[in-house]
C-alpha positions in Angstrom: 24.3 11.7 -18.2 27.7 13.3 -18.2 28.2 13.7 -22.3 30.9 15.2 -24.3 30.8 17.0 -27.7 33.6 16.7 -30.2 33.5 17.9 -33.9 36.3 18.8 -36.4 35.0 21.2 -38.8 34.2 24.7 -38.2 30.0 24.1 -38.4 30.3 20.9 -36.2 32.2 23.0 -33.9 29.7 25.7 -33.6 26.4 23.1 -33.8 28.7 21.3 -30.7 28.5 24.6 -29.0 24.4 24.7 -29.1 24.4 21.0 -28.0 26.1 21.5 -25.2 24.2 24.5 -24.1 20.6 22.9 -24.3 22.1 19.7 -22.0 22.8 19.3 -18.7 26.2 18.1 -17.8 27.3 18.2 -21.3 30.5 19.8 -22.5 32.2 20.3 -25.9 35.7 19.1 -26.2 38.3 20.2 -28.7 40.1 17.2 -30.6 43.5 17.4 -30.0 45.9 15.2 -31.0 43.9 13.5 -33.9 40.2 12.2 -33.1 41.6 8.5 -31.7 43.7 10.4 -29.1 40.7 12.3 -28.3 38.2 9.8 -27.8 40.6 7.9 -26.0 41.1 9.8 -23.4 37.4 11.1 -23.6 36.2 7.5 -23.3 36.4 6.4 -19.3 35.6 10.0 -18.4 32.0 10.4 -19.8 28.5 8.2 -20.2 28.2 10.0 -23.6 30.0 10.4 -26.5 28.6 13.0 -29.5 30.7 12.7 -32.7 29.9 15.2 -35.5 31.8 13.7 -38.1 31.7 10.9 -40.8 30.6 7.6 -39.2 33.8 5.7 -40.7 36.1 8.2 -39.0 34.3 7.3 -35.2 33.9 3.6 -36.3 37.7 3.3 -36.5 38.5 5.1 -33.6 36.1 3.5 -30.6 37.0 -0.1 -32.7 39.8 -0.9 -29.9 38.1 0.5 -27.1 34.9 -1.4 -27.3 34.8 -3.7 -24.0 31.1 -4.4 -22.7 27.9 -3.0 -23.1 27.5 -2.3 -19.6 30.5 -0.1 -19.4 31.3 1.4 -22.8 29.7 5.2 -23.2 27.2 5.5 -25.6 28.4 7.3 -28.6 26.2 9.1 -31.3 27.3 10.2 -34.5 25.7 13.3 -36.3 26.2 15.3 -39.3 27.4 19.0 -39.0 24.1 20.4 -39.8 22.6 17.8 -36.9 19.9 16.5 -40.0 20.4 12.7 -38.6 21.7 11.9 -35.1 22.5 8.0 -35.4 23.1 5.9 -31.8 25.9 4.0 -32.5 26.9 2.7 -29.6 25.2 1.4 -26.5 21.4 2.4 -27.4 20.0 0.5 -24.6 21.9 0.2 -21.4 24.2 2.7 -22.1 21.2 5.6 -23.1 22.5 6.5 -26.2 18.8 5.9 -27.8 17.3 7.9 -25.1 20.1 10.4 -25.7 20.1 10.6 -29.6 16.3 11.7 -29.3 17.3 14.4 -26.9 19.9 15.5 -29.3 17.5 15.5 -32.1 15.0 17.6 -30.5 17.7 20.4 -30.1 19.2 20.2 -33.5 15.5 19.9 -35.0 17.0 16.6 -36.7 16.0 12.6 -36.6 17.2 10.6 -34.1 18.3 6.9 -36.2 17.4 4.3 -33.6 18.7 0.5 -34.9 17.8 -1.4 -32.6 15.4 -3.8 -33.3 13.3 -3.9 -30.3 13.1 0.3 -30.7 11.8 -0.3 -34.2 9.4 -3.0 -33.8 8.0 -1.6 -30.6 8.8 -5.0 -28.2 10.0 -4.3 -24.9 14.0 -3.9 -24.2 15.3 -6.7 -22.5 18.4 -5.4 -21.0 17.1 -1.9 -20.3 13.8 -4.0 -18.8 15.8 -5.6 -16.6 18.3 -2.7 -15.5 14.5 -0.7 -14.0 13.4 -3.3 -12.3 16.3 -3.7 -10.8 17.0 -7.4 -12.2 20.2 -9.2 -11.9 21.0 -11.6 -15.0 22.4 -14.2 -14.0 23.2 -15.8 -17.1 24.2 -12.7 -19.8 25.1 -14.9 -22.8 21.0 -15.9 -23.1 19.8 -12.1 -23.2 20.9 -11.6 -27.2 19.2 -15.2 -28.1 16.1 -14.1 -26.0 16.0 -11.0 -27.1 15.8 -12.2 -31.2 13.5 -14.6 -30.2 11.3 -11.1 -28.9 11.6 -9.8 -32.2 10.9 -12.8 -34.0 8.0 -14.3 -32.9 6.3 -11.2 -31.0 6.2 -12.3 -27.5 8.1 -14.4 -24.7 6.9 -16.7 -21.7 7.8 -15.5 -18.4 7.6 -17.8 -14.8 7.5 -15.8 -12.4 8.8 -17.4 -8.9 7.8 -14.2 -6.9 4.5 -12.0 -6.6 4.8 -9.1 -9.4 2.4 -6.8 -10.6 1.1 -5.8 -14.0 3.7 -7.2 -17.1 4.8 -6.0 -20.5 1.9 -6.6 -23.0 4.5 -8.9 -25.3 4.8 -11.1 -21.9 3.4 -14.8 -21.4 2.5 -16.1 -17.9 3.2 -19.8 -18.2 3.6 -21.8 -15.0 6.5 -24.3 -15.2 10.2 -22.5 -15.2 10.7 -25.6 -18.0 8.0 -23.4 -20.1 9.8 -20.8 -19.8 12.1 -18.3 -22.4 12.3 -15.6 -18.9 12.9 -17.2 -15.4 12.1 -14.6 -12.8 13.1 -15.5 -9.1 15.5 -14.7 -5.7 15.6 -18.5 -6.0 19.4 -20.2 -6.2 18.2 -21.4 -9.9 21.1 -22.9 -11.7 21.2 -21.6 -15.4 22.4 -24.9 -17.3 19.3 -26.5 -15.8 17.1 -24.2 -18.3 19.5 -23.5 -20.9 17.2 -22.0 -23.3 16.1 -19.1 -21.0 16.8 -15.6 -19.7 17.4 -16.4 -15.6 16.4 -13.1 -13.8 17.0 -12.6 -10.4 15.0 -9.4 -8.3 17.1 -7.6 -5.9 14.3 -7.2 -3.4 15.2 -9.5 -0.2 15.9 -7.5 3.4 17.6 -9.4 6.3 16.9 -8.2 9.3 19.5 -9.0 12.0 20.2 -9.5 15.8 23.0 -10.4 17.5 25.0 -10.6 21.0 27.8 -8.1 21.7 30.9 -8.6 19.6 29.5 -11.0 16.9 32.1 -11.0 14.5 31.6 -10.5 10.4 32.4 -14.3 10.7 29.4 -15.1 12.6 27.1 -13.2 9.9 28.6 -15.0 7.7 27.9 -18.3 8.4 24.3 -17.3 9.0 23.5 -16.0 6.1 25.2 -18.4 4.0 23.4 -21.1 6.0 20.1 -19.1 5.7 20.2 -18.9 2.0 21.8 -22.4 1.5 18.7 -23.9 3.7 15.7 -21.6 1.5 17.5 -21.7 -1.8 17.6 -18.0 -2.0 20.4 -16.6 -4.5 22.7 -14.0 -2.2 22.4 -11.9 -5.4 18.6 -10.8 -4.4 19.6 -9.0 -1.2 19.4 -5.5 -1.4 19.9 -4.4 2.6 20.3 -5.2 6.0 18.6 -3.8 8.5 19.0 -4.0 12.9 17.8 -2.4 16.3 19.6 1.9 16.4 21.2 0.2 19.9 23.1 -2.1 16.9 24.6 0.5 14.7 28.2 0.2 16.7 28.3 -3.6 16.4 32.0 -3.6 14.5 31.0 -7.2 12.8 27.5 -6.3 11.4 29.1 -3.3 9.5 32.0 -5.1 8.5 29.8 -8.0 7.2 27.6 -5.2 5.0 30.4 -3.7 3.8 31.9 -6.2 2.8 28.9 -7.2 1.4 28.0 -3.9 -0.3 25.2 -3.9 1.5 23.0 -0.5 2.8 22.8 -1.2 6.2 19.7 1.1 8.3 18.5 0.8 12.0 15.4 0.9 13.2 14.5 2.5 17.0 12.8 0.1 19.6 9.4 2.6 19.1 9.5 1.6 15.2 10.2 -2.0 15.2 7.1 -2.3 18.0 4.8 -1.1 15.8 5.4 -3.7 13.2 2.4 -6.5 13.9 2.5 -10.5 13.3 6.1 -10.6 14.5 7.4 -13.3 16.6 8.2 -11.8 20.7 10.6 -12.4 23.2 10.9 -11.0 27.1 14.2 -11.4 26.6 15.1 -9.2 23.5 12.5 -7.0 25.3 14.4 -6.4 28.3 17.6 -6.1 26.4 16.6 -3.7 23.7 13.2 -2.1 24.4 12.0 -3.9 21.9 9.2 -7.0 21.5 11.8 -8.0 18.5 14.6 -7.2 15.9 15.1 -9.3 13.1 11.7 -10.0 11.7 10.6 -6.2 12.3 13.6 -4.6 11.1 13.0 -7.1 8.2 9.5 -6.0 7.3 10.7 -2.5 7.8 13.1 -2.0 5.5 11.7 -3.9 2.7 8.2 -1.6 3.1 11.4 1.4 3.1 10.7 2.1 6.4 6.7 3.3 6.1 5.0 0.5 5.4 6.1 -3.2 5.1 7.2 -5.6 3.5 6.7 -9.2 3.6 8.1 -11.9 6.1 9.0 -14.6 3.6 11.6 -16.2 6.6 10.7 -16.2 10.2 13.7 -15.3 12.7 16.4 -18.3 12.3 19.0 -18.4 15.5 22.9 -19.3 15.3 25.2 -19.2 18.7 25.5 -15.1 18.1 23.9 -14.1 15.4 19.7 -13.8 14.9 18.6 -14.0 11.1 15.0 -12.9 9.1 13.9 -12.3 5.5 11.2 -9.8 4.1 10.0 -9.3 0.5 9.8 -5.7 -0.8 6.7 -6.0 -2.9 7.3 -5.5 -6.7 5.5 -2.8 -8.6 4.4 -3.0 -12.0 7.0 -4.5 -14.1 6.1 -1.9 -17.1 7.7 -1.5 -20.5 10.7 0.6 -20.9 9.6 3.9 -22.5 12.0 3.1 -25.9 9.5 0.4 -26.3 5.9 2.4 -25.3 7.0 5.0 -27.8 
């Protein structure tokens, strides 16, 4: 984390010193200009913010400049002689929990962690969600779920896809309407279960063939018709993947980067040694290969060792050839704020 120490009195100046020395990335900053003007223009240019100063004084200054939790810095606040390091703002998402303890250990201090899921040992919702690489799709549930956590001690979770082990305040149920977490790469509209958390995993691959000069239109189409026909939300791809004789096709890359897709390529040697995939003389005489999408697929959801698994055999449009593959999910664990 790229963090930046400010303090006005001479002690918080030389304490801001020591901070920054025992941190990577971390620099202290002089205030100049008054401490608004300084964390003002300190506030889009690090992940962390250290204050050591009164609370009110900080308080008032980041008051305008609050936006999101997902983009605001985290921002600690610590007396000169660094005996209490309070996380102020953005404790989970933004690290300033994980941050106040490391602060704490180098001033010799106690890290003052609010959060209520940090206190009463549940897991972290949002910071759950951001490792296992979860979209939300509906962000105005996660505060309601998240108190619900805290209140009653433990939440029920559908899962739509294959996971591994849970966190221990987790409840299988096995209806999405039972639900208070919704876990699928399903198109799952929100308003249908209004009282829960909809998660989506990013952990789809398409693998893709196509004739010479298919245009990022073509892709398109296909994919929009592939996930319209399997109900899979767009928001669970995480790659494309092709044939090495593909990497020039000018509408493939267009299509991932417009997209914001990673796009990799397989050889002909590694996509033949991927079993259970559908063959064609044809593809083989054009590419080497016994077959591209549904290999490439498997490939890149297994990261290109082992793989993954084909959850769409190979769908064909006039220029464009489409498959999916599942990257298998590890254990979905607690976030160490909440295993501490």
């Amino acid at each position: 984390m790229k963090a930046a120490v400010i303090a006005l009195t001479r002690g918080g100046r030389e304490l801001a010193g020591r901070i920054a020395a025992g941190m990577d990335d971390c620099e202290s900053c002089e205030v100049t200009g008054g401490v608004l003007a300084t964390i003002t223009r300190l506030w889009a240019r690090y992940e962390g913010l250290i204050c050591i100063m009164a609370a009110g004084i900080v308080v008032r200054a980041i008051s305008p400049l609050c936006r999101d939790k997902k983009t605001d810095p985290c921002v600690l606040v610590l007396d000169e002689k660094g005996q209490f390091v309070i996380s102020l703002l953005s404790g989970h998402l933004g690290g300033g929990n994980e941050l106040a303890r490391k602060v704490a250990a180098i001033t010799g201090g106690t890290a003052v962690i609010t959060t209520a899921s940090d206190v009463t040992g549940h897991t972290a919702l949002d910071l759950w969600a951001a490792e296992n690489k979860l979209r939300v799709q509906n962000p105005q549930a996660m505060a309601r779920v998240a108190a619900k956590l805290v209140n009653e001690g433990e939440l029920s979770f559908f899962a739509g896809v294959a996971c591994g082990r849970l966190p221990a305040d987790f409840k299988v149920v096995d209806k999405p309407a039972l639900a208070d977490i919704i876990l699928s790469h399903g198109a799952f509209d929100p308003s249908e279960y209004p009282d829960a958390l909809v998660l989506c995993p990013c952990n789809l691959y398409l693998g893709l063939g196509c004739n010479r000069g298919a245009g990022a239109a073509d892709f398109e189409l296909a994919i929009t018709e592939l996930c319209a026909q399997y109900c899979l939300d767009r928001r669970a791809i995480a790659g494309i993947a092709s044939i090495d004789l593909k990497a020039d096709e000018v509408g493939m890359l267009q299509f991932a980067r417009e997209n914001n897709l990673p796009i990799r390529f397989f050889t002909a040697e590694e996509l033949n040694r991927v079993e259970g995939v559908a063959t064609s003389a044809a593809v083989v005489a054009a590419t080497g290969a016994k077959g591209v999408a549904e290999p490439a697929a498997m490939l890149a959801a297994g990261d290109g060792i082992a793989t993954g698994q084909l959850i769409i055999r190979k769908r064909k449009w006039k220029d464009v050839t489409a498959a999916v593959a599942e990257q298998k999910m590890l254990d979905m664990v607690q976030t160490m704020a909440s295993r501490a």
